[in-house]
Each structure stands twice: as C-alpha cells, then as structure tokens.
C-alpha positions as CSV (number, residue, x, y, z in Angstrom):
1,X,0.0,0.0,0.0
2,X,1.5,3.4,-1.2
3,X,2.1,5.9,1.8
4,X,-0.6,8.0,-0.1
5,X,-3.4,5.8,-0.2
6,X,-2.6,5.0,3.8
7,X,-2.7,8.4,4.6
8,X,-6.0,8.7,2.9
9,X,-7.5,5.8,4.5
10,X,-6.0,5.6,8.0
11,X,-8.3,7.1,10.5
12,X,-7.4,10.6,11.8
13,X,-7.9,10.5,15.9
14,X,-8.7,14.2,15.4
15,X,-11.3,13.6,12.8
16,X,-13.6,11.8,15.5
17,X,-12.8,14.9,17.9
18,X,-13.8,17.5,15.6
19,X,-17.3,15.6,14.6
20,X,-18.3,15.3,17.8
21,X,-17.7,19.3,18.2
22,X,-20.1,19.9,15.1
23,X,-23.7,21.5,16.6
24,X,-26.5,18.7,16.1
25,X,-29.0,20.6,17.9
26,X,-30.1,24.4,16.7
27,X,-29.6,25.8,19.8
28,X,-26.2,24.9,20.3
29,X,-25.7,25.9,16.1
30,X,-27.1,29.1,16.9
31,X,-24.5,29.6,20.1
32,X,-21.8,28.8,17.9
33,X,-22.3,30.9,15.4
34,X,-22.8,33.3,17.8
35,X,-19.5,32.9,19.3
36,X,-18.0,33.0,16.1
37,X,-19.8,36.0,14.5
38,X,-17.1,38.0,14.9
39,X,-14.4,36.5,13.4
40,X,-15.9,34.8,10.3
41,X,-15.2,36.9,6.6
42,X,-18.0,39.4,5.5
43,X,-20.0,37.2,3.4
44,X,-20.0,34.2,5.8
45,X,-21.0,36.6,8.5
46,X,-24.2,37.9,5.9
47,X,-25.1,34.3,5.5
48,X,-24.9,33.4,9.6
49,X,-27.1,36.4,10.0
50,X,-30.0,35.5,7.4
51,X,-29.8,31.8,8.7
52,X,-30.5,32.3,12.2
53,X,-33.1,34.9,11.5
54,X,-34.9,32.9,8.6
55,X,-34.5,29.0,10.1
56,X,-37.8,27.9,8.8
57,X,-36.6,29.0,5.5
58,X,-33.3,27.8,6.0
59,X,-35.0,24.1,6.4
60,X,-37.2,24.5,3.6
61,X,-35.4,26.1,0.7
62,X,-33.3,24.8,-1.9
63,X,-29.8,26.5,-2.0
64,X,-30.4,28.5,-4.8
65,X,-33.4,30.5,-3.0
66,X,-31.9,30.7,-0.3
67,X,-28.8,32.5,-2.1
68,X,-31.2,34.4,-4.2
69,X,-32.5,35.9,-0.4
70,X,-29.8,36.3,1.5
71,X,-28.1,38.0,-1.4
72,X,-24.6,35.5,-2.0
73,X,-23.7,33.4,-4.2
74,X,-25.1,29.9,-3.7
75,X,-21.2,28.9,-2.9
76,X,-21.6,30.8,0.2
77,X,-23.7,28.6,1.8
78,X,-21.6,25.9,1.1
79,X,-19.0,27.3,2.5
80,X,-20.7,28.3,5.5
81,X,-21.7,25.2,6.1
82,X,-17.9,23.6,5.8
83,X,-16.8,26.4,7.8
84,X,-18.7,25.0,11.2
85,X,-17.6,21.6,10.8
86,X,-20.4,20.2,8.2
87,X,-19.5,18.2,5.0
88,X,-22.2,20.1,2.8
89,X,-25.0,22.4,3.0
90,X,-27.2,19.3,3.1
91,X,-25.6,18.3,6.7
92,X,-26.4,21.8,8.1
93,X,-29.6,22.0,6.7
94,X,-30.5,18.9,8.9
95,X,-30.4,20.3,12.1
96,X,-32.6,23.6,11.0
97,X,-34.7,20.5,9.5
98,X,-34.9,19.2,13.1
99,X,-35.9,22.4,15.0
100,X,-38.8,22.5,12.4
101,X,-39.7,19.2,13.9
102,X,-39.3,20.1,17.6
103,X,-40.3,24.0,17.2
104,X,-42.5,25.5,20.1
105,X,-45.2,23.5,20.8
106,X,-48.8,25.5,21.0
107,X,-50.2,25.6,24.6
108,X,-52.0,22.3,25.1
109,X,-48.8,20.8,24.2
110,X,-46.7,23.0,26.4
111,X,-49.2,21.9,29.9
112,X,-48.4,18.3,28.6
113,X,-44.7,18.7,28.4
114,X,-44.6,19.9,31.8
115,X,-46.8,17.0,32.8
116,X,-44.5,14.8,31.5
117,X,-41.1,16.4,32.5
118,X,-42.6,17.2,36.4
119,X,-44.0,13.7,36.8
120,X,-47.5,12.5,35.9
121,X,-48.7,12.3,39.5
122,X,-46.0,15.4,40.6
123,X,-48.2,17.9,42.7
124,X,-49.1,21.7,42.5
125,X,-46.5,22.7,44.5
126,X,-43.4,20.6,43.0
127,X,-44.7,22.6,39.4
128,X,-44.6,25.8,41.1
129,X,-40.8,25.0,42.5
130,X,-39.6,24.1,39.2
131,X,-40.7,27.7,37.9
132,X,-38.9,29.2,40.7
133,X,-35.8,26.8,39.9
134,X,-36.1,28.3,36.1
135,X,-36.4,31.8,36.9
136,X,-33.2,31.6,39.2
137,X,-31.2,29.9,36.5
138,X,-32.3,33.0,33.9
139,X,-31.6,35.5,37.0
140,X,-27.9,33.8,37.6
141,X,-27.0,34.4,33.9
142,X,-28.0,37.7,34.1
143,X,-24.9,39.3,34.9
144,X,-22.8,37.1,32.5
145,X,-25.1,38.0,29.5
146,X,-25.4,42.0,30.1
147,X,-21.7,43.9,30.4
148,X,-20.8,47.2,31.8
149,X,-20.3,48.8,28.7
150,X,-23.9,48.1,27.0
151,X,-25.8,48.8,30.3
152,X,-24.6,52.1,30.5
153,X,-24.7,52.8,27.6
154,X,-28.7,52.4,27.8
155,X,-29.1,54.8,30.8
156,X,-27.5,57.5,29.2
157,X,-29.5,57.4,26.2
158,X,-32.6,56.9,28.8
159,X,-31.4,59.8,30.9
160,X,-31.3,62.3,28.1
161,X,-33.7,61.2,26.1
162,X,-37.1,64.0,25.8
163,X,-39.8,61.5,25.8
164,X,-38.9,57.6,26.1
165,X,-40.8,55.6,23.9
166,X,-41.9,52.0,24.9
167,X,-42.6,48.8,22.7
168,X,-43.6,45.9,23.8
169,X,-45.7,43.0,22.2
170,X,-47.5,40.2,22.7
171,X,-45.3,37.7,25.4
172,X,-43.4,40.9,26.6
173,X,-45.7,43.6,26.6
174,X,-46.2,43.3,31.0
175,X,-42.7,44.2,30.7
176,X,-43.3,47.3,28.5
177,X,-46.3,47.9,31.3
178,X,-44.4,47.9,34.1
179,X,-41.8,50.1,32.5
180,X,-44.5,52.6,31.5
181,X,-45.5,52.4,35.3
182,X,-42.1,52.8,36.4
183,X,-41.4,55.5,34.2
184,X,-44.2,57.6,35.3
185,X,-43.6,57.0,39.4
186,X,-40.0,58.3,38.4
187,X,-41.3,61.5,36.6
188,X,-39.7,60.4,33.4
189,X,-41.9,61.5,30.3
190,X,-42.8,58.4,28.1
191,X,-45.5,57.0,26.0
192,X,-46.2,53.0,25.9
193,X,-46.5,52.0,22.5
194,X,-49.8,49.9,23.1
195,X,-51.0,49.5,19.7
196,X,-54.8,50.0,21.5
197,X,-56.9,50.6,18.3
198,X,-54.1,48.5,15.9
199,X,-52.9,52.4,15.7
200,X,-49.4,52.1,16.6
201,X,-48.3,53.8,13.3
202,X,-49.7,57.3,14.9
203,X,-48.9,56.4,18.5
204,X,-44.9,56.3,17.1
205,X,-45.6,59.1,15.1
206,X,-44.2,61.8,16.8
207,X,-40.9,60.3,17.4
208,X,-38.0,62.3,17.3
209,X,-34.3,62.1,17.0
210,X,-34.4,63.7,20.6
211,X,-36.0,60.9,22.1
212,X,-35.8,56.9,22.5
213,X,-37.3,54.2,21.4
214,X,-36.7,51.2,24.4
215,X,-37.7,48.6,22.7
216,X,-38.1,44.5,23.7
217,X,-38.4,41.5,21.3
218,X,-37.5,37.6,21.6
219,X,-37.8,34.9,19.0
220,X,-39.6,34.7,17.0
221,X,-39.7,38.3,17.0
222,X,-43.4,40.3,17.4
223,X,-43.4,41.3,13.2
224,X,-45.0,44.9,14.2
225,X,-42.3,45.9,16.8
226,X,-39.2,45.3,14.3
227,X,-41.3,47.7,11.7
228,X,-41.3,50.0,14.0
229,X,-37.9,49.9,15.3
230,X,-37.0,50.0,11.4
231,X,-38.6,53.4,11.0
232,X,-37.8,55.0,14.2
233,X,-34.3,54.0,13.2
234,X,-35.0,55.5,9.6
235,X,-36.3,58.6,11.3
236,X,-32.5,58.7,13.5
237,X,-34.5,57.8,16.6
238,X,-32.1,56.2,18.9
239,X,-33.3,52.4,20.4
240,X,-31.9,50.7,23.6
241,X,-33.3,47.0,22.5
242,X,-33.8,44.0,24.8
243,X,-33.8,41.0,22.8
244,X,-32.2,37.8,22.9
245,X,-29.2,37.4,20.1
246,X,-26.8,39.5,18.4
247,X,-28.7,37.9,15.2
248,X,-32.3,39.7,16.7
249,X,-33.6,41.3,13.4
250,X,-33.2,44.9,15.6
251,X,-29.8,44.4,16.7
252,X,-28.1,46.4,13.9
253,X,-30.3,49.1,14.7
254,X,-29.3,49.9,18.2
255,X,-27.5,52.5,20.4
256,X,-27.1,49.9,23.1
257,X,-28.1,46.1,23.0
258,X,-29.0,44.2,26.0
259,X,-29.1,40.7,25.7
260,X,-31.4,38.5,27.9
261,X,-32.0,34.6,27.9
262,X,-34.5,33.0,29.5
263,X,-35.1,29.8,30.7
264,X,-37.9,28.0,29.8
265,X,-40.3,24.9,31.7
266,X,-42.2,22.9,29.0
267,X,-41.7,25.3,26.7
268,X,-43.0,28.2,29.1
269,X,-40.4,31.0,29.3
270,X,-40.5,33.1,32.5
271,X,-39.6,36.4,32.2
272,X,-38.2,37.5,35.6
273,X,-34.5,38.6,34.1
274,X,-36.0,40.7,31.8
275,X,-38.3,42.3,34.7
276,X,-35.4,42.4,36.7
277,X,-33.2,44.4,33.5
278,X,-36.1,46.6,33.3
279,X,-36.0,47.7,37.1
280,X,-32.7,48.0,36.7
281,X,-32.7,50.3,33.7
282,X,-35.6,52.7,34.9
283,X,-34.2,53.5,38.6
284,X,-30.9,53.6,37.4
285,X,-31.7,56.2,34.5
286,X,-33.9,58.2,37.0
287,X,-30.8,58.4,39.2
288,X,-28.6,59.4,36.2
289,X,-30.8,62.2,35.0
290,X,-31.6,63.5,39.1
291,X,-27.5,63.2,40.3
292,X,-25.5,64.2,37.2
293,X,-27.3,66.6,35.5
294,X,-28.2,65.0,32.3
295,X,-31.1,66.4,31.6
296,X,-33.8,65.5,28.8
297,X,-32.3,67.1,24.6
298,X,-34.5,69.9,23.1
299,X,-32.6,70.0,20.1
C-alpha cells in the first residue's frame, strides 16, 4: 500500500474529535455561530445572519433560493456550512430540518410537556418550584449576559432622552407595562406604545431624534415591533433594544443592546430577568438624570 493511499485511509484520531464538536441541535448551532460571528469573513457573516433569522426557510429552501435571499452566491452557503464543521450544506440543513420538527409546541402541548417532565402524578406545589428553579437559573445568567459597557450605555440614552418611547408586544408587553408604570412614578416622560386601536403607526408618530425608542423582542420576534424599530431607526430615533441574540432582526439598529436569555419549563419561558433588566434600567436612569445633571435634549 503506497504511503498516499494510507494516509487517505488511515483514521485521523482528530477527525472523530472535531465531529463530535459539530452543533447537532439548533440551539447549540445558533450559540456557535454566535460565538463566532465576529471572526468569520463578510459574506460568511451575511449568510450566519440570514440563517439564524430565517431558520424555517433555512430548512425548507433549496440553496439556490436561499442565495437568491440572503443576497450571496449559492457557494456561500456551502461554505458556510464547511466552515462549522459540516461536510455540505445538506448536513447543516439537517439540524434547521430538526428544529422545524421540535419547534414550540402550542399551549396544550406546552401543559403536557410539563406533565411529562414534572411527573405524571407530581403535585401543584413541585410545578410551582420548578418555575422558581427556572427563573433563578435565567436570574444567575444575568450578569454574564449584560456587560458594563452596553448597560450604561442604555441609561445614558434613557437619561437624556425627551420623551422615552416603549414597545412591547404580545409575550413581553407586562414588561413594557411595568416600565411605563415605572417610568411615570420616576417623573420620566414616556409613551407606551400599546397598539390599542391597531394604531401604533400614529402612537410612534411623533418620534423624534431627541428621544428613545426602548424597545423588547425575543424569538420569534413580534413582526410589528421590528417595523417599528425600522422606521424609528430610519427617522435617527435612537433604540436601547432587549432582545435575545446578536442575530435579533433589531440588533443592527441599536444604540445599546442588552441581551437577555431566559429559561424556559415545558416550553413556558419566564420572564423574571428581563423584569429584573427593566427595574434596573428605569431606577438607574432616574438616578442618572436626578444626580448628574443629564437632563432631557431639546434639540
């Protein structure tokens, strides 16, 4: 046997290393591209960013649509793919093929998902402390997930902002509530996007470059609150977003991003870190604007 044909056909010990590295679930793809965003060439990083916001298209699509959308050449993909670990584009495709399988179950499934992972015959209260186990591991990864930088950086633009505008839908919108009620105990002006009437359009209306628009969004991302973080962005509103990935279809649009993760019990995500954030952010920027003087922009 030549030394050539050995080399091709003698096992690599590292080969079995790096396979068992490659992401088989879409939640740990979606972390490591995450992790990797940064460093991966401009065209890999446009493809990274249309598959994690568009993963049911991503598993449905042939390669050449899917090109065609995210605006590269179908060899991008490819590449993409080969640059996580895959052998093709097929490979990847698989596990956004999967999490169309195992998406989000509707609400009858979610009850029996937690009847199953609590115990059939499990009792009220042993339910109720695996909720309070969830919303302590979401509060513990709070501080990993939300850095000095960006959380100031969102209470400054709170503090001097005119009028701070709120938008929150659907799952989130008690935590655009609360903020509207914290907001107005701290004599900070504001206006709670509500979309009462469906007339959000004229409620964001009056925005102005002189004010902010605090925004909060999680997969799979309310469609009506990224149109109007588009054209308040358009407009040169500022945002401070809350949302859960670098890949959220608002994080290019920010002044500061804060990125939350929640837990989740049978498919039921608790919300107690982003309540948390939100307390945070509103007593903190009330104490910016009362102590240092930053006081709301007229320009």
């Amino acid at each position: 046997m030549s030394a050539t044909h050995a080399a091709m056909t003698t096992p690599n010990p590292s080969q079995g290393t790096l396979a068992d590295s490659i992401p088989r679930t879409f939640e740990a793809l979606r972390n490591h591209v995450i992790e990797r965003h940064g460093m991966l060439p401009k065209r890999l990083a446009q493809v990274a960013k249309f598959a994690l916001d568009h993963p049911d298209e991503m598993a449905l699509n042939t390669v050449a649509e899917l090109s065609a959308a995210a605006g590269v050449q179908p060899s991008a993909l490819v590449r993409f793919a080969q640059s996580l670990g895959y052998s093709g584009f097929s490979e990847l495709q698989g596990v956004f093929r999967s999490r169309l399988r195992d998406r989000w179950p509707d609400y009858q499934e979610r009850l029996t998902k937690i009847q199953n992972e609590t115990g059939g015959d499990a009792d009220s209260s042993s339910v109720l402390g695996r909720f309070v186990e969830t919303s302590m591991r979401s509060l513990a990864r709070l501080p990993e997930s939300i850095s000095g930088e960006a959380f100031d950086a969102a209470v400054s633009l709170l503090a001097r902002a005119r009028t701070i505008y709120i938008l929150g839908q659907r799952r989130v919108f008690p935590v655009a509530a609360y903020l509207s009620y914290m907001f107005g105990k701290l004599e900070m002006q504001h206006v709670l996007l509500d979309n009462f009437g469906s007339m959000i359009d004229i409620q964001a209306g009056s925005m102005r470059a002189n004010d902010v628009l605090l925004v909060i969004t999680f997969t799979p991302y309310t469609p009506v609150t990224v149109e109007i973080a588009n054209q308040a962005a358009a407009r040169g509103v500022p945002l401070v977003a809350i949302t859960d990935s670098v890949f959220s279809p608002i994080a290019s649009l920010t002044g500061a991003r804060l990125e939350v993760v929640e837990s989740d019990l049978g498919s039921f995500r608790c919300l107690t870190a982003t309540l948390t954030l939100a307390m945070g952010l509103a007593v903190v920027s009330a104490e910016r604007r009362r102590t240092v003087g930053e006081s709301p922009s007229n320009s």
